[in-house]
C-alpha positions in Angstrom: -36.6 5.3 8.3 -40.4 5.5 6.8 -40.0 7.7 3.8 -43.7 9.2 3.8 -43.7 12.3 1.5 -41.4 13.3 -1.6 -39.3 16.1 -0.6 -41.2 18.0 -3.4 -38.7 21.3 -2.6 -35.5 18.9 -4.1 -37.4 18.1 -7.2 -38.7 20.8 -7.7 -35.3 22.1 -7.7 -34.0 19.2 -10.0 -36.8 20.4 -12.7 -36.1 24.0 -12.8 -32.1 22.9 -13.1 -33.1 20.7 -16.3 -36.1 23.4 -17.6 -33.8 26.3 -17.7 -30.2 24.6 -18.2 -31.3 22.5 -21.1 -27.5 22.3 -22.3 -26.4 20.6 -18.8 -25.6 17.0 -18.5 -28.2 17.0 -15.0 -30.9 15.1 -17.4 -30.2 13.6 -20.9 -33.5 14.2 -23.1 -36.2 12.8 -22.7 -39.8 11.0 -23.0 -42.0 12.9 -21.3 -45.4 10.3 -21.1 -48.7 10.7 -19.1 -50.5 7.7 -17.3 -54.1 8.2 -16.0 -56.0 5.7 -13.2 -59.8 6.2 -13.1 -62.4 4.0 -11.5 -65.2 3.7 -14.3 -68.1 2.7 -12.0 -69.1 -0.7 -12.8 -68.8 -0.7 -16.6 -70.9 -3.3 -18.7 -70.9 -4.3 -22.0 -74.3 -2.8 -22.5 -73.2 0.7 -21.6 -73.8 3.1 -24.3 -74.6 6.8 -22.5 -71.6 7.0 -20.8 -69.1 6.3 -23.5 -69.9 9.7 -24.7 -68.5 11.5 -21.1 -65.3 8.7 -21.1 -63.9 10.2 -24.3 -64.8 13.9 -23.5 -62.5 13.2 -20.1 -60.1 10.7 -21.8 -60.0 12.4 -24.9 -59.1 15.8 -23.4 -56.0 14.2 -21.1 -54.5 12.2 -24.4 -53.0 9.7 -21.7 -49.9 7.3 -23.3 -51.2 4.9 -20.9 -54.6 4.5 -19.0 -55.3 2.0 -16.2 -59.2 1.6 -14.9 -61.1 -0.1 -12.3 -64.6 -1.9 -11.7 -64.6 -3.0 -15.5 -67.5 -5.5 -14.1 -68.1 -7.8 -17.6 -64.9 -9.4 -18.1 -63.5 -9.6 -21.4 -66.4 -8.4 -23.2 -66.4 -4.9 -21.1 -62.7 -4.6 -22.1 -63.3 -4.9 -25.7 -66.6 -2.5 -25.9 -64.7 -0.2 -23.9 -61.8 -0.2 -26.0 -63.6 0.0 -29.5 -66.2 2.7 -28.3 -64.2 4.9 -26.2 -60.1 4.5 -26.5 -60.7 4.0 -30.3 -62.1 6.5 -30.7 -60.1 9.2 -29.3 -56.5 7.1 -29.0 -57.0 5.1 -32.7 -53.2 3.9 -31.9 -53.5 2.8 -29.0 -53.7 -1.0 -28.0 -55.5 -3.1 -24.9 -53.4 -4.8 -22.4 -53.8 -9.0 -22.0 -57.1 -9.0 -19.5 -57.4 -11.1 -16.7 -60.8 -12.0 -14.9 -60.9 -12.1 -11.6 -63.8 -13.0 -8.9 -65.2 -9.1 -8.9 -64.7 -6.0 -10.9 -61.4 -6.0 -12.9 -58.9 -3.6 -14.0 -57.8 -3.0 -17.6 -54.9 -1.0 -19.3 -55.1 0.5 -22.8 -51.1 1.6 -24.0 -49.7 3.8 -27.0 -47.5 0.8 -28.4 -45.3 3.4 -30.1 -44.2 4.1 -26.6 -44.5 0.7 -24.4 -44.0 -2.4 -24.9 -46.9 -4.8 -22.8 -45.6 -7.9 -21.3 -47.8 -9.4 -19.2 -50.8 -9.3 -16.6 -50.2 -10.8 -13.2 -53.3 -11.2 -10.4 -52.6 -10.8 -7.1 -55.1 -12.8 -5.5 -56.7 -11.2 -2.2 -59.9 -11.9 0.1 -62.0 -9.3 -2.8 -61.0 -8.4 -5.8 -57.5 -8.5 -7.6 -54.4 -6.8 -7.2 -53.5 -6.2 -10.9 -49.5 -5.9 -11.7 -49.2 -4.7 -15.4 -45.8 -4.9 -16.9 -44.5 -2.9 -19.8 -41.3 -1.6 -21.3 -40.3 1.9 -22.4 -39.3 1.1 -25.9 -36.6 3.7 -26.3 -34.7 3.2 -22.8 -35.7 -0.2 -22.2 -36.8 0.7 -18.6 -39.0 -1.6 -17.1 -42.5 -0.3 -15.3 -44.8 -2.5 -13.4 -48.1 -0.6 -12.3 -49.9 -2.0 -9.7 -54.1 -1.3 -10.1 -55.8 -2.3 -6.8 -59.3 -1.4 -5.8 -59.4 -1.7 -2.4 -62.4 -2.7 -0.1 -64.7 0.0 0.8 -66.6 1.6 3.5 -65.3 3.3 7.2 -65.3 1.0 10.2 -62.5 -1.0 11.9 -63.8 -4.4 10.2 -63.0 -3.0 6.6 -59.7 -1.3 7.1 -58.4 -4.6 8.2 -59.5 -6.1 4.8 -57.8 -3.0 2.9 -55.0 -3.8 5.4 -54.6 -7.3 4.7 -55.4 -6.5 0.8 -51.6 -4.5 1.2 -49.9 -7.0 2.4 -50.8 -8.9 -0.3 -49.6 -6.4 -2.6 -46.4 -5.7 -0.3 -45.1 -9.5 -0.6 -44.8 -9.0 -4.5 -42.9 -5.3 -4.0 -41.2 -6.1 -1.6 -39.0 -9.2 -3.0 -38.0 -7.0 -6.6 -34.8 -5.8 -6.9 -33.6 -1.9 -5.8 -33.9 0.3 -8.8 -37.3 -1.2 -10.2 -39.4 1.1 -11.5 -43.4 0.7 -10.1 -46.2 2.3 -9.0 -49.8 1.7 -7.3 -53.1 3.4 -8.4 -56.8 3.0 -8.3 -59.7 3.2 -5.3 -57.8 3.0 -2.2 -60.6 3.9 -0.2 -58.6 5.4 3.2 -59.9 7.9 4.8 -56.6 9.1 6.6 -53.4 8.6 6.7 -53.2 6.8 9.7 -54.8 3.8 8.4 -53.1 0.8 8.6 -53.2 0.1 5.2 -51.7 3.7 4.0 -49.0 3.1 7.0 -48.1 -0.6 5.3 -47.9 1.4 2.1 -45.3 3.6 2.7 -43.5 1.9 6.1 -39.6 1.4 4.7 -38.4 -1.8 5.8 -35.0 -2.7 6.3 -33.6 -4.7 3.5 -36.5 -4.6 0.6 -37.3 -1.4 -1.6 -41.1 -2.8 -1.8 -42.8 0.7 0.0 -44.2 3.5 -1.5 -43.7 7.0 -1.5 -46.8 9.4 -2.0 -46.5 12.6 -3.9 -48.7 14.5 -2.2 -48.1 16.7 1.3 -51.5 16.7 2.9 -52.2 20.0 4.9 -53.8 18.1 7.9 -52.4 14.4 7.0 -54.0 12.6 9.7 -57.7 13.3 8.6 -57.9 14.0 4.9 -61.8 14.4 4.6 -62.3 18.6 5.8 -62.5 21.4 3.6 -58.3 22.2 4.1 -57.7 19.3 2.0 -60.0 20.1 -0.5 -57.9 20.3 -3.5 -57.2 16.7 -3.1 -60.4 14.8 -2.8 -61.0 12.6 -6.0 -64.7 11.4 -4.4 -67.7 12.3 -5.0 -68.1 14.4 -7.6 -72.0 14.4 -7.8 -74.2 15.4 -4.7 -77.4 13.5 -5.8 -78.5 9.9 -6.7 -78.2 8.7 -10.3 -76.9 5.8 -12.2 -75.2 4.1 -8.5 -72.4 4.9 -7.2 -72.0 7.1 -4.3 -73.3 10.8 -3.6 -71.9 13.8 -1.4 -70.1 16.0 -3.0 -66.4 16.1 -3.2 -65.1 15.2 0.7 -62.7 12.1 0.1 -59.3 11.1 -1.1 -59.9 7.5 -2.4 -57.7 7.9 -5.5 -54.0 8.0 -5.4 -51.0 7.0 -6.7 -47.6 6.6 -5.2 -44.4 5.5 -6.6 -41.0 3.5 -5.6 -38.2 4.7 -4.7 -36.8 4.7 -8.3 -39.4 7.0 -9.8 -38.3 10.1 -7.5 -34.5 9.2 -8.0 -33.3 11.4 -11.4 -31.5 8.9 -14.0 -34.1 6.3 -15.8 -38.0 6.4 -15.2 -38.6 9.9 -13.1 -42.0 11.5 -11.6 -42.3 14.8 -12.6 -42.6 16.8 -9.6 -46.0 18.9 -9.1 -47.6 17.0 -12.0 -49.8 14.8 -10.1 -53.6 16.0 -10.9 -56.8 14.9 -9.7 -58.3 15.7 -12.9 -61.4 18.6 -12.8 -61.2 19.6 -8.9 -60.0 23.1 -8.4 -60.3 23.5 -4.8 -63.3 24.8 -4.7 -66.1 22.2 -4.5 -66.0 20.4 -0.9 -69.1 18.8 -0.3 -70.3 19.7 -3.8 -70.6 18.4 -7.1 -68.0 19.0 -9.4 -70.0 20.9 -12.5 -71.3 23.5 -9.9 -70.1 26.3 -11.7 -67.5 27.8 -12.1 -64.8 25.4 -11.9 -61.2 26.9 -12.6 -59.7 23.5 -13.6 -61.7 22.6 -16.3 -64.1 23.7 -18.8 -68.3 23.2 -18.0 -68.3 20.3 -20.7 -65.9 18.4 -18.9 -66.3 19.1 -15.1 -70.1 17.8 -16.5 -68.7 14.6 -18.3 -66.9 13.6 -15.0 -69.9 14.2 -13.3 -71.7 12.0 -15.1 -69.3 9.5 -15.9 -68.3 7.8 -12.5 -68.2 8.7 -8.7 -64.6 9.3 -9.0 -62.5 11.5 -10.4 -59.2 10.5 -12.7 -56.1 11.5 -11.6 -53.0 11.2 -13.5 -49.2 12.5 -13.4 -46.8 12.8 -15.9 -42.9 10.6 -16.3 -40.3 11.2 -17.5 -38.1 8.7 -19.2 -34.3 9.1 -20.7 -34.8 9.1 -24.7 -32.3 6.7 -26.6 -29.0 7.2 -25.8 -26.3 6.6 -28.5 -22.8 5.0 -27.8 -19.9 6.6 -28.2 -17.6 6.4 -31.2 -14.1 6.0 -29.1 -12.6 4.3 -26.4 -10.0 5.6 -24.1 -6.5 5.1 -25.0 -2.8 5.6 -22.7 -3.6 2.9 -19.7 -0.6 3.1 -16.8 -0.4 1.8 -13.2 1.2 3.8 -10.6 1.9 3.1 -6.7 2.2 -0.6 -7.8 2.3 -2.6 -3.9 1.7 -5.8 -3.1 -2.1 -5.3 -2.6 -2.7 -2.5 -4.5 -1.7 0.1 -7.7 -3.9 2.8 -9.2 -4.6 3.0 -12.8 -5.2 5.9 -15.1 -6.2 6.8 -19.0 -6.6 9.3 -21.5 -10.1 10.1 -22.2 -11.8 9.4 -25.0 -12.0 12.0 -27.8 -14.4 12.9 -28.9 -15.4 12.6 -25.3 -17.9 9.9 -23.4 -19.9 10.4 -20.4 -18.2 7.7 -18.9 -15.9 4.5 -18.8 -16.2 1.0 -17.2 -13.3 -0.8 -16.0 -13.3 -4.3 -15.8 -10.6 -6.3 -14.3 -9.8 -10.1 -14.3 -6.9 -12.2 -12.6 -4.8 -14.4 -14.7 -5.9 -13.5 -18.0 -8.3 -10.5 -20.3 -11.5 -10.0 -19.4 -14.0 -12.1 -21.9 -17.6 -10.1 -20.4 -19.3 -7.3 -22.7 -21.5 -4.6 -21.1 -24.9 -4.9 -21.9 -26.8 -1.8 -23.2 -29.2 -0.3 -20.2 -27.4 -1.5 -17.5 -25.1 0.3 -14.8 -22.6 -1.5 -13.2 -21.7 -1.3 -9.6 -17.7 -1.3 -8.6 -16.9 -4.5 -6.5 -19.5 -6.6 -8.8 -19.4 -8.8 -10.8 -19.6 -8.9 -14.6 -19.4 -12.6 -16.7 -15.9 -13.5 -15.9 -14.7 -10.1 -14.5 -15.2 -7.4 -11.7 -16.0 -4.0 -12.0 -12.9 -2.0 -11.2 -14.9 1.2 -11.8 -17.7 3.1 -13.4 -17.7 7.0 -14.0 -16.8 9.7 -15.7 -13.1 10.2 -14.6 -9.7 8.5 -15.9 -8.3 7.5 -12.6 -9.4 4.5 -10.8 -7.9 2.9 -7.8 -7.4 -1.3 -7.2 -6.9 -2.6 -3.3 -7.4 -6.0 -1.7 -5.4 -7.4 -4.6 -3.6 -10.9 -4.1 0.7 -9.9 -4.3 2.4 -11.6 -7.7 -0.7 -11.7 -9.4 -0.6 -10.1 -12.9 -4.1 -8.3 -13.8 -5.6 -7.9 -16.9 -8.0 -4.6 -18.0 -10.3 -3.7 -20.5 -12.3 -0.3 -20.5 -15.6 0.9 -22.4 -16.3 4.1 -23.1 -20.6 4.6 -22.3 -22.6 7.5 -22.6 -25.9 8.1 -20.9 -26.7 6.6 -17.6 -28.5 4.2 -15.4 -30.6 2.4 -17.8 -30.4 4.5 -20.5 -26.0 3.7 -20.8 -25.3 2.8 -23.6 -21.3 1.2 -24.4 -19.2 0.6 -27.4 -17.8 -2.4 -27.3 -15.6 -2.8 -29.7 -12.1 -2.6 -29.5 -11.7 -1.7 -25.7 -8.5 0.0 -23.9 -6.6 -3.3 -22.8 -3.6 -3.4 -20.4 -2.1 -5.5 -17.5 -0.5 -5.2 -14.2 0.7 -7.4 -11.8 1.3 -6.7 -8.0 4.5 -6.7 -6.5 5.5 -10.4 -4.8 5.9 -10.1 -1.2 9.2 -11.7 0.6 9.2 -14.6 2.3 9.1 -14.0 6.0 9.5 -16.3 9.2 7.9 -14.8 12.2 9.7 -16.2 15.7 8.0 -16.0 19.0 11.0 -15.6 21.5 15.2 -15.0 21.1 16.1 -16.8 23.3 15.9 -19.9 26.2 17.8 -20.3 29.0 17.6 -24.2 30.6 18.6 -25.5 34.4 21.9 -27.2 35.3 21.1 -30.7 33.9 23.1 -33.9 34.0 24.5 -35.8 31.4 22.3 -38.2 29.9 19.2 -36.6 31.2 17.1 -33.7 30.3 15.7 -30.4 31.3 12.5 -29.3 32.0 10.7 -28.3 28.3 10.2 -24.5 27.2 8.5 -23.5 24.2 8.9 -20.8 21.6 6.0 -19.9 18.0 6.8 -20.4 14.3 4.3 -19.0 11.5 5.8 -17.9 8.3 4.0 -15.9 5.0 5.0 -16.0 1.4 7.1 -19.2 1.7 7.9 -21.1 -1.6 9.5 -23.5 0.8 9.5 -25.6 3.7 10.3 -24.1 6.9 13.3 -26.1 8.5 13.9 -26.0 12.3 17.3 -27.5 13.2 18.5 -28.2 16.9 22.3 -27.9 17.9 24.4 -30.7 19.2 22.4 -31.0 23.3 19.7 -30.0 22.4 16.5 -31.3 21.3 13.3 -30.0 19.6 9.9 -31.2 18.9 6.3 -30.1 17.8 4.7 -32.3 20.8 5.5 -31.3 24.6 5.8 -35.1 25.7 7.5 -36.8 22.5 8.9 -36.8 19.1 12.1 -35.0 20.1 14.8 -35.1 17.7 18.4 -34.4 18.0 21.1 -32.7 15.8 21.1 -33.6 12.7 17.3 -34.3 12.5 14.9 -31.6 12.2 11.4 -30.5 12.8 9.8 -29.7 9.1 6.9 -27.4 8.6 5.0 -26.9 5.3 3.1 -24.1 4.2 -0.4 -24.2 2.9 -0.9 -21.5 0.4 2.5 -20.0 1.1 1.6 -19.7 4.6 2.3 -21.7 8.0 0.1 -20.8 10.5 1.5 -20.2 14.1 3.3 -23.4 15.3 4.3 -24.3 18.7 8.0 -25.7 19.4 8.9 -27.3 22.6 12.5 -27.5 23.0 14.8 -29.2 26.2 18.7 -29.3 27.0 20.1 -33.0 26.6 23.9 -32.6 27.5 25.7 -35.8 26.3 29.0 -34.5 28.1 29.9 -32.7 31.1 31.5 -29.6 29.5 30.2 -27.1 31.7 28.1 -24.0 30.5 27.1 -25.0 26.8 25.5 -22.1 24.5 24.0 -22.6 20.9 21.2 -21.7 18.7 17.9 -23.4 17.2 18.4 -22.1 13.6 15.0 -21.3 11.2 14.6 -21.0 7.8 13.2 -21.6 4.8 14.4 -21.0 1.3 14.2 -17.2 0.2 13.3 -16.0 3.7 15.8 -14.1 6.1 16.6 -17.2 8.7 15.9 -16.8 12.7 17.7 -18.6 15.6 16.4 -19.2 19.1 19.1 -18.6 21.3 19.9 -21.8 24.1 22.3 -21.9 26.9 22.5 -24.3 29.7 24.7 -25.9 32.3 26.1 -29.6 31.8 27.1 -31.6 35.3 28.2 -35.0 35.8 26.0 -37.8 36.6 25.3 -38.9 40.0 27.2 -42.1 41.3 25.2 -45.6 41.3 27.8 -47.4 43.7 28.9 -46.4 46.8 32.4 -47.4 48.1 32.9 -49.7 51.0 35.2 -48.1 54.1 36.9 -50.3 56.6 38.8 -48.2 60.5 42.7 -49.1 60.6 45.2 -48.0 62.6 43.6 -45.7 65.7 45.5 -43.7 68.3 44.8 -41.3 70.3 44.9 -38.2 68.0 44.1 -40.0 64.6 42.4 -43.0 62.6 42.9 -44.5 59.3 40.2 -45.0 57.1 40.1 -47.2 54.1 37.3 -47.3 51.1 37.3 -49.3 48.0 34.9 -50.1 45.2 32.2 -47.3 44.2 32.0 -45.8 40.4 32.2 -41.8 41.7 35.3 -40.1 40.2 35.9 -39.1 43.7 34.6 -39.2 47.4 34.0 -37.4 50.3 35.0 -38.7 54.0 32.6 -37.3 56.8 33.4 -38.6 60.6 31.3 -37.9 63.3 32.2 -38.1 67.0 30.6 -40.1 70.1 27.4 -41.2 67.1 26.7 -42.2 63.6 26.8 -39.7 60.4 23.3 -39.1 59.9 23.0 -36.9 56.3 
């Protein structure tokens, strides 16, 4: 899915929940802070006229934090701009660690009551730098990385490649920070629509990274922003003549934007406050015309004439909302019991804590307690893991459910009350509800393939053809035993290895368990008693034992010597026959006339 827009109606609807139902527990307080992005049109150290319009604008926005672009003398231009214009207008504020690049650089300027700054990263590109500047919200800890670009200029297929190779630069840092990171992008974009590859690699939503953007702004004709309908958003040009550089016109494009992660629209830590996104002295009402053509219904004459004179941009800024400092909660739960105990599975349940919490983490360990502490500004996610432990649950109810559990292990709890959430929860960690539970142990069990075999008529002192029959068996503490009866043999190979009673076959579990084992098994009579029935017995020690029904037919063996037979007496109606010698038990006289007994 490419997540293009905000769906401004839900936050609007989110705001108006918080603004007029101040007691609910939608939105704990918060800091509400303003950042403002301007491109300062190639500021020098030896600037001097145009300080004055800077703090007029600057001044009258009070930004907590300001970003810029083209700062075009290094270091130096940092510091003049800082001690003529921020200093004078923000005395609290601080500058942000610069880094030169190979062009015109970006700068930040920070109320340090507020933010914490932690460091300037370049991203290198074909032009000019990628800034990423990283602070901290002092009070919720929140992270914020804000990404200053000043992207190559000018229409024509040749440059929006550059500005779309420039985003990919940009897209290989977002795209490899975790899900939940607070970040933004501002600064010259220089697009002319929205179907620009470089706005498209902005915003496209890839499967398996949170590194796109989402822009705040609902364009009335999106595909072409420069015509009069999209008036209200153009940030360039706000002069219609030639003076001091930059670029002439009148007010006709939307170079300057900014457009946040996914975080920043979700409510819970650092959240964009929806409709506040301003591009800073355009009312609408000046397309193709400079913006101190008066009137103008945004802003008063003195400052709609500082912006003209200041830059060919206009500043745009937006306000943030982040939770305030959230304190913990002075009880823990108390009254831990397990119910619907299994062998996989029981559900566990508490008393809340009083006074009350917004919420409760459960961590669970096998074997022994948990050791692991929540850290402050963090939420946990159920199924994760925490130090030693896993999170059994996290939320604001008392009843928590445990599956997938090993059987006859005993597991150990411990529960911390938290208020706040997201990054602003905050846990008390001393002296935790603690309990234990073990699942129930499952039975031994012997799992048999087949009841029963039924073997050919086989002579003594031979055997049958082989059959075969399954053994697996779960839970075992034991060896599983498979013992043949007296004419019968069993073996785990179908050509050898058979044993006879009282031998057996002997399997042994791994882990409890024996996985599916073939058994071949024959009839061996070692008499010949006729029909002969018995049973393979199974077991293993704790298990219900199985048997393998056998039955077969026992015959004699065949005769190796035959007797000799010699003619007596003959007469007319009768002949006397004797035999002697042979090992048969008996024999069988066949006569034939007028030929020889052929069988």
């Amino acid at each position: 899915m490419v997540r293009k827009n905000i769906n401004l109606k839900f936050f609007v609807l989110c705001y108006l929940i918080v603004l007029f139902f101040p007691g609910s527990n939608f939105l704990y307080a918060q800091d509400t802070v303003k950042i403002m992005s301007w491109n300062l049109l190639n500021y020098t150290v030896s600037e001097t006229e145009r300080n004055n319009y800077y703090k007029t604008v600057i001044g009258s926005v009070a930004p907590d934090i300001f970003v810029c672009q083209e700062v075009a003398d290094g270091q130096a231009a940092v510091d003049s701009f800082y001690k003529n214009v921020i200093q004078q207008i923000l005395p609290t504020h601080a500058k942000g660690l610069f880094v030169n690049g190979t062009d015109t650089d970006n700068a930040i300027f920070f109320n340090p009551a507020l933010f914490t700054f932690v460091s300037n990263t370049p991203i290198r590109t074909a032009l000019r730098d990628i800034t990423e500047f990283k602070l901290v919200k002092t009070s919720s800890g929140d992270t914020l990385r804000i990404y200053s670009v000043h992207l190559k200029a000018s229409s024509g297929a040749d440059n929006e490649l550059l500005r779309a190779k420039e985003v990919d630069s940009l897209r290989k840092v977002t795209n490899l920070l975790t899900a939940g990171s607070n970040f933004f992008v501002c600064g010259d974009f220089n697009l002319y629509n929205s179907n620009e590859a470089a706005y498209q690699k902005l915003i496209l939503d890839n499967p398996g990274d949170e590194g796109d953007f989402i822009d705040p702004i609902i364009m009335p004709i999106s595909s072409n922003w420069n015509n009069a309908s999209n008036a209200a958003y153009h940030t360039q040009s706000p002069r219609v003549r030639q003076f001091g550089g930059g670029s002439t016109g009148g007010m006709d494009d939307r170079f300057d934007l900014m457009l946040f992660s996914n975080a920043i629209v979700q409510t819970g830590g650092m959240y964009y406050v929806p409709n506040s996104f301003v591009a800073y002295g355009n009312d609408g009402n000046h397309y193709n015309d400079s913006i101190n053509s008066l009137p103008n219904s945004a802003v008063s004459a003195e400052i709609a004439n500082a912006i003209h004179y200041a830059a060919d941009h206009l500043p745009i800024y937006a306000k943030f909302t982040f939770p305030a400092s959230v304190t913990a909660p002075t009880a823990q739960a108390t009254n831990l019991q397990f119910s619907s105990i299994t062998t996989t599975s029981f559900t566990g349940n508490f008393t809340a804590a009083s006074p009350a919490a917004d919420g409760y983490l459960v961590l669970r360990k096998a074997g022994s307690a948990p050791a692991s502490l929540p850290a402050n500004g963090n939420a946990y996610t159920v199924g994760s893991a925490l130090g030693d432990a896993v999170v059994a649950y996290s939320g604001s109810g008392t009843t928590f459910a445990n599956t997938g559990l090993s059987s006859g292990v005993t597991y150990y709890f411990k529960i911390f009350s938290f208020n706040g959430s997201g990054s602003s929860s905050t846990y008390l960690t001393t002296n935790p509800l603690s309990g234990a539970q073990a699942t129930n142990s499952a039975s031994p069990a012997l799992t048999i393939s087949t009841g029963s075999l039924t073997f050919s008529n086989t002579e003594v002192s031979t055997s049958s053809a082989v059959q075969s029959f399954t053994v697996s068996g779960s839970n075992l503490s034991a060896n599983i035993i498979i013992a043949p009866p007296v004419d019968f043999q069993v073996s785990t190979n179908s050509g050898s290895g058979f044993v006879s009673n009282p031998s057996t076959i002997v399997l042994t579990p791994i882990s409890g368990a024996v996985a599916s084992t073939t058994i071949y098994a024959r009839f061996s009579p070692l008499t010949a008693s006729g029909s002969r029935s018995d049973s393979i017995l199974i077991s293993s020690t704790g298990a219900t034992s199985g048997n393998v029904q056998v039955s077969g037919v026992s015959i004699s063996s065949s005769p190796s010597v035959q007797s000799s037979i010699s003619i007596g007496n003959e007469t007319a109606g009768s002949v006397t026959a004797n035999y002697s010698g042979g090992n048969g038990t008996k024999r069988i006289l066949i006569i034939r006339q007028g030929s020889a007994v052929d069988l």
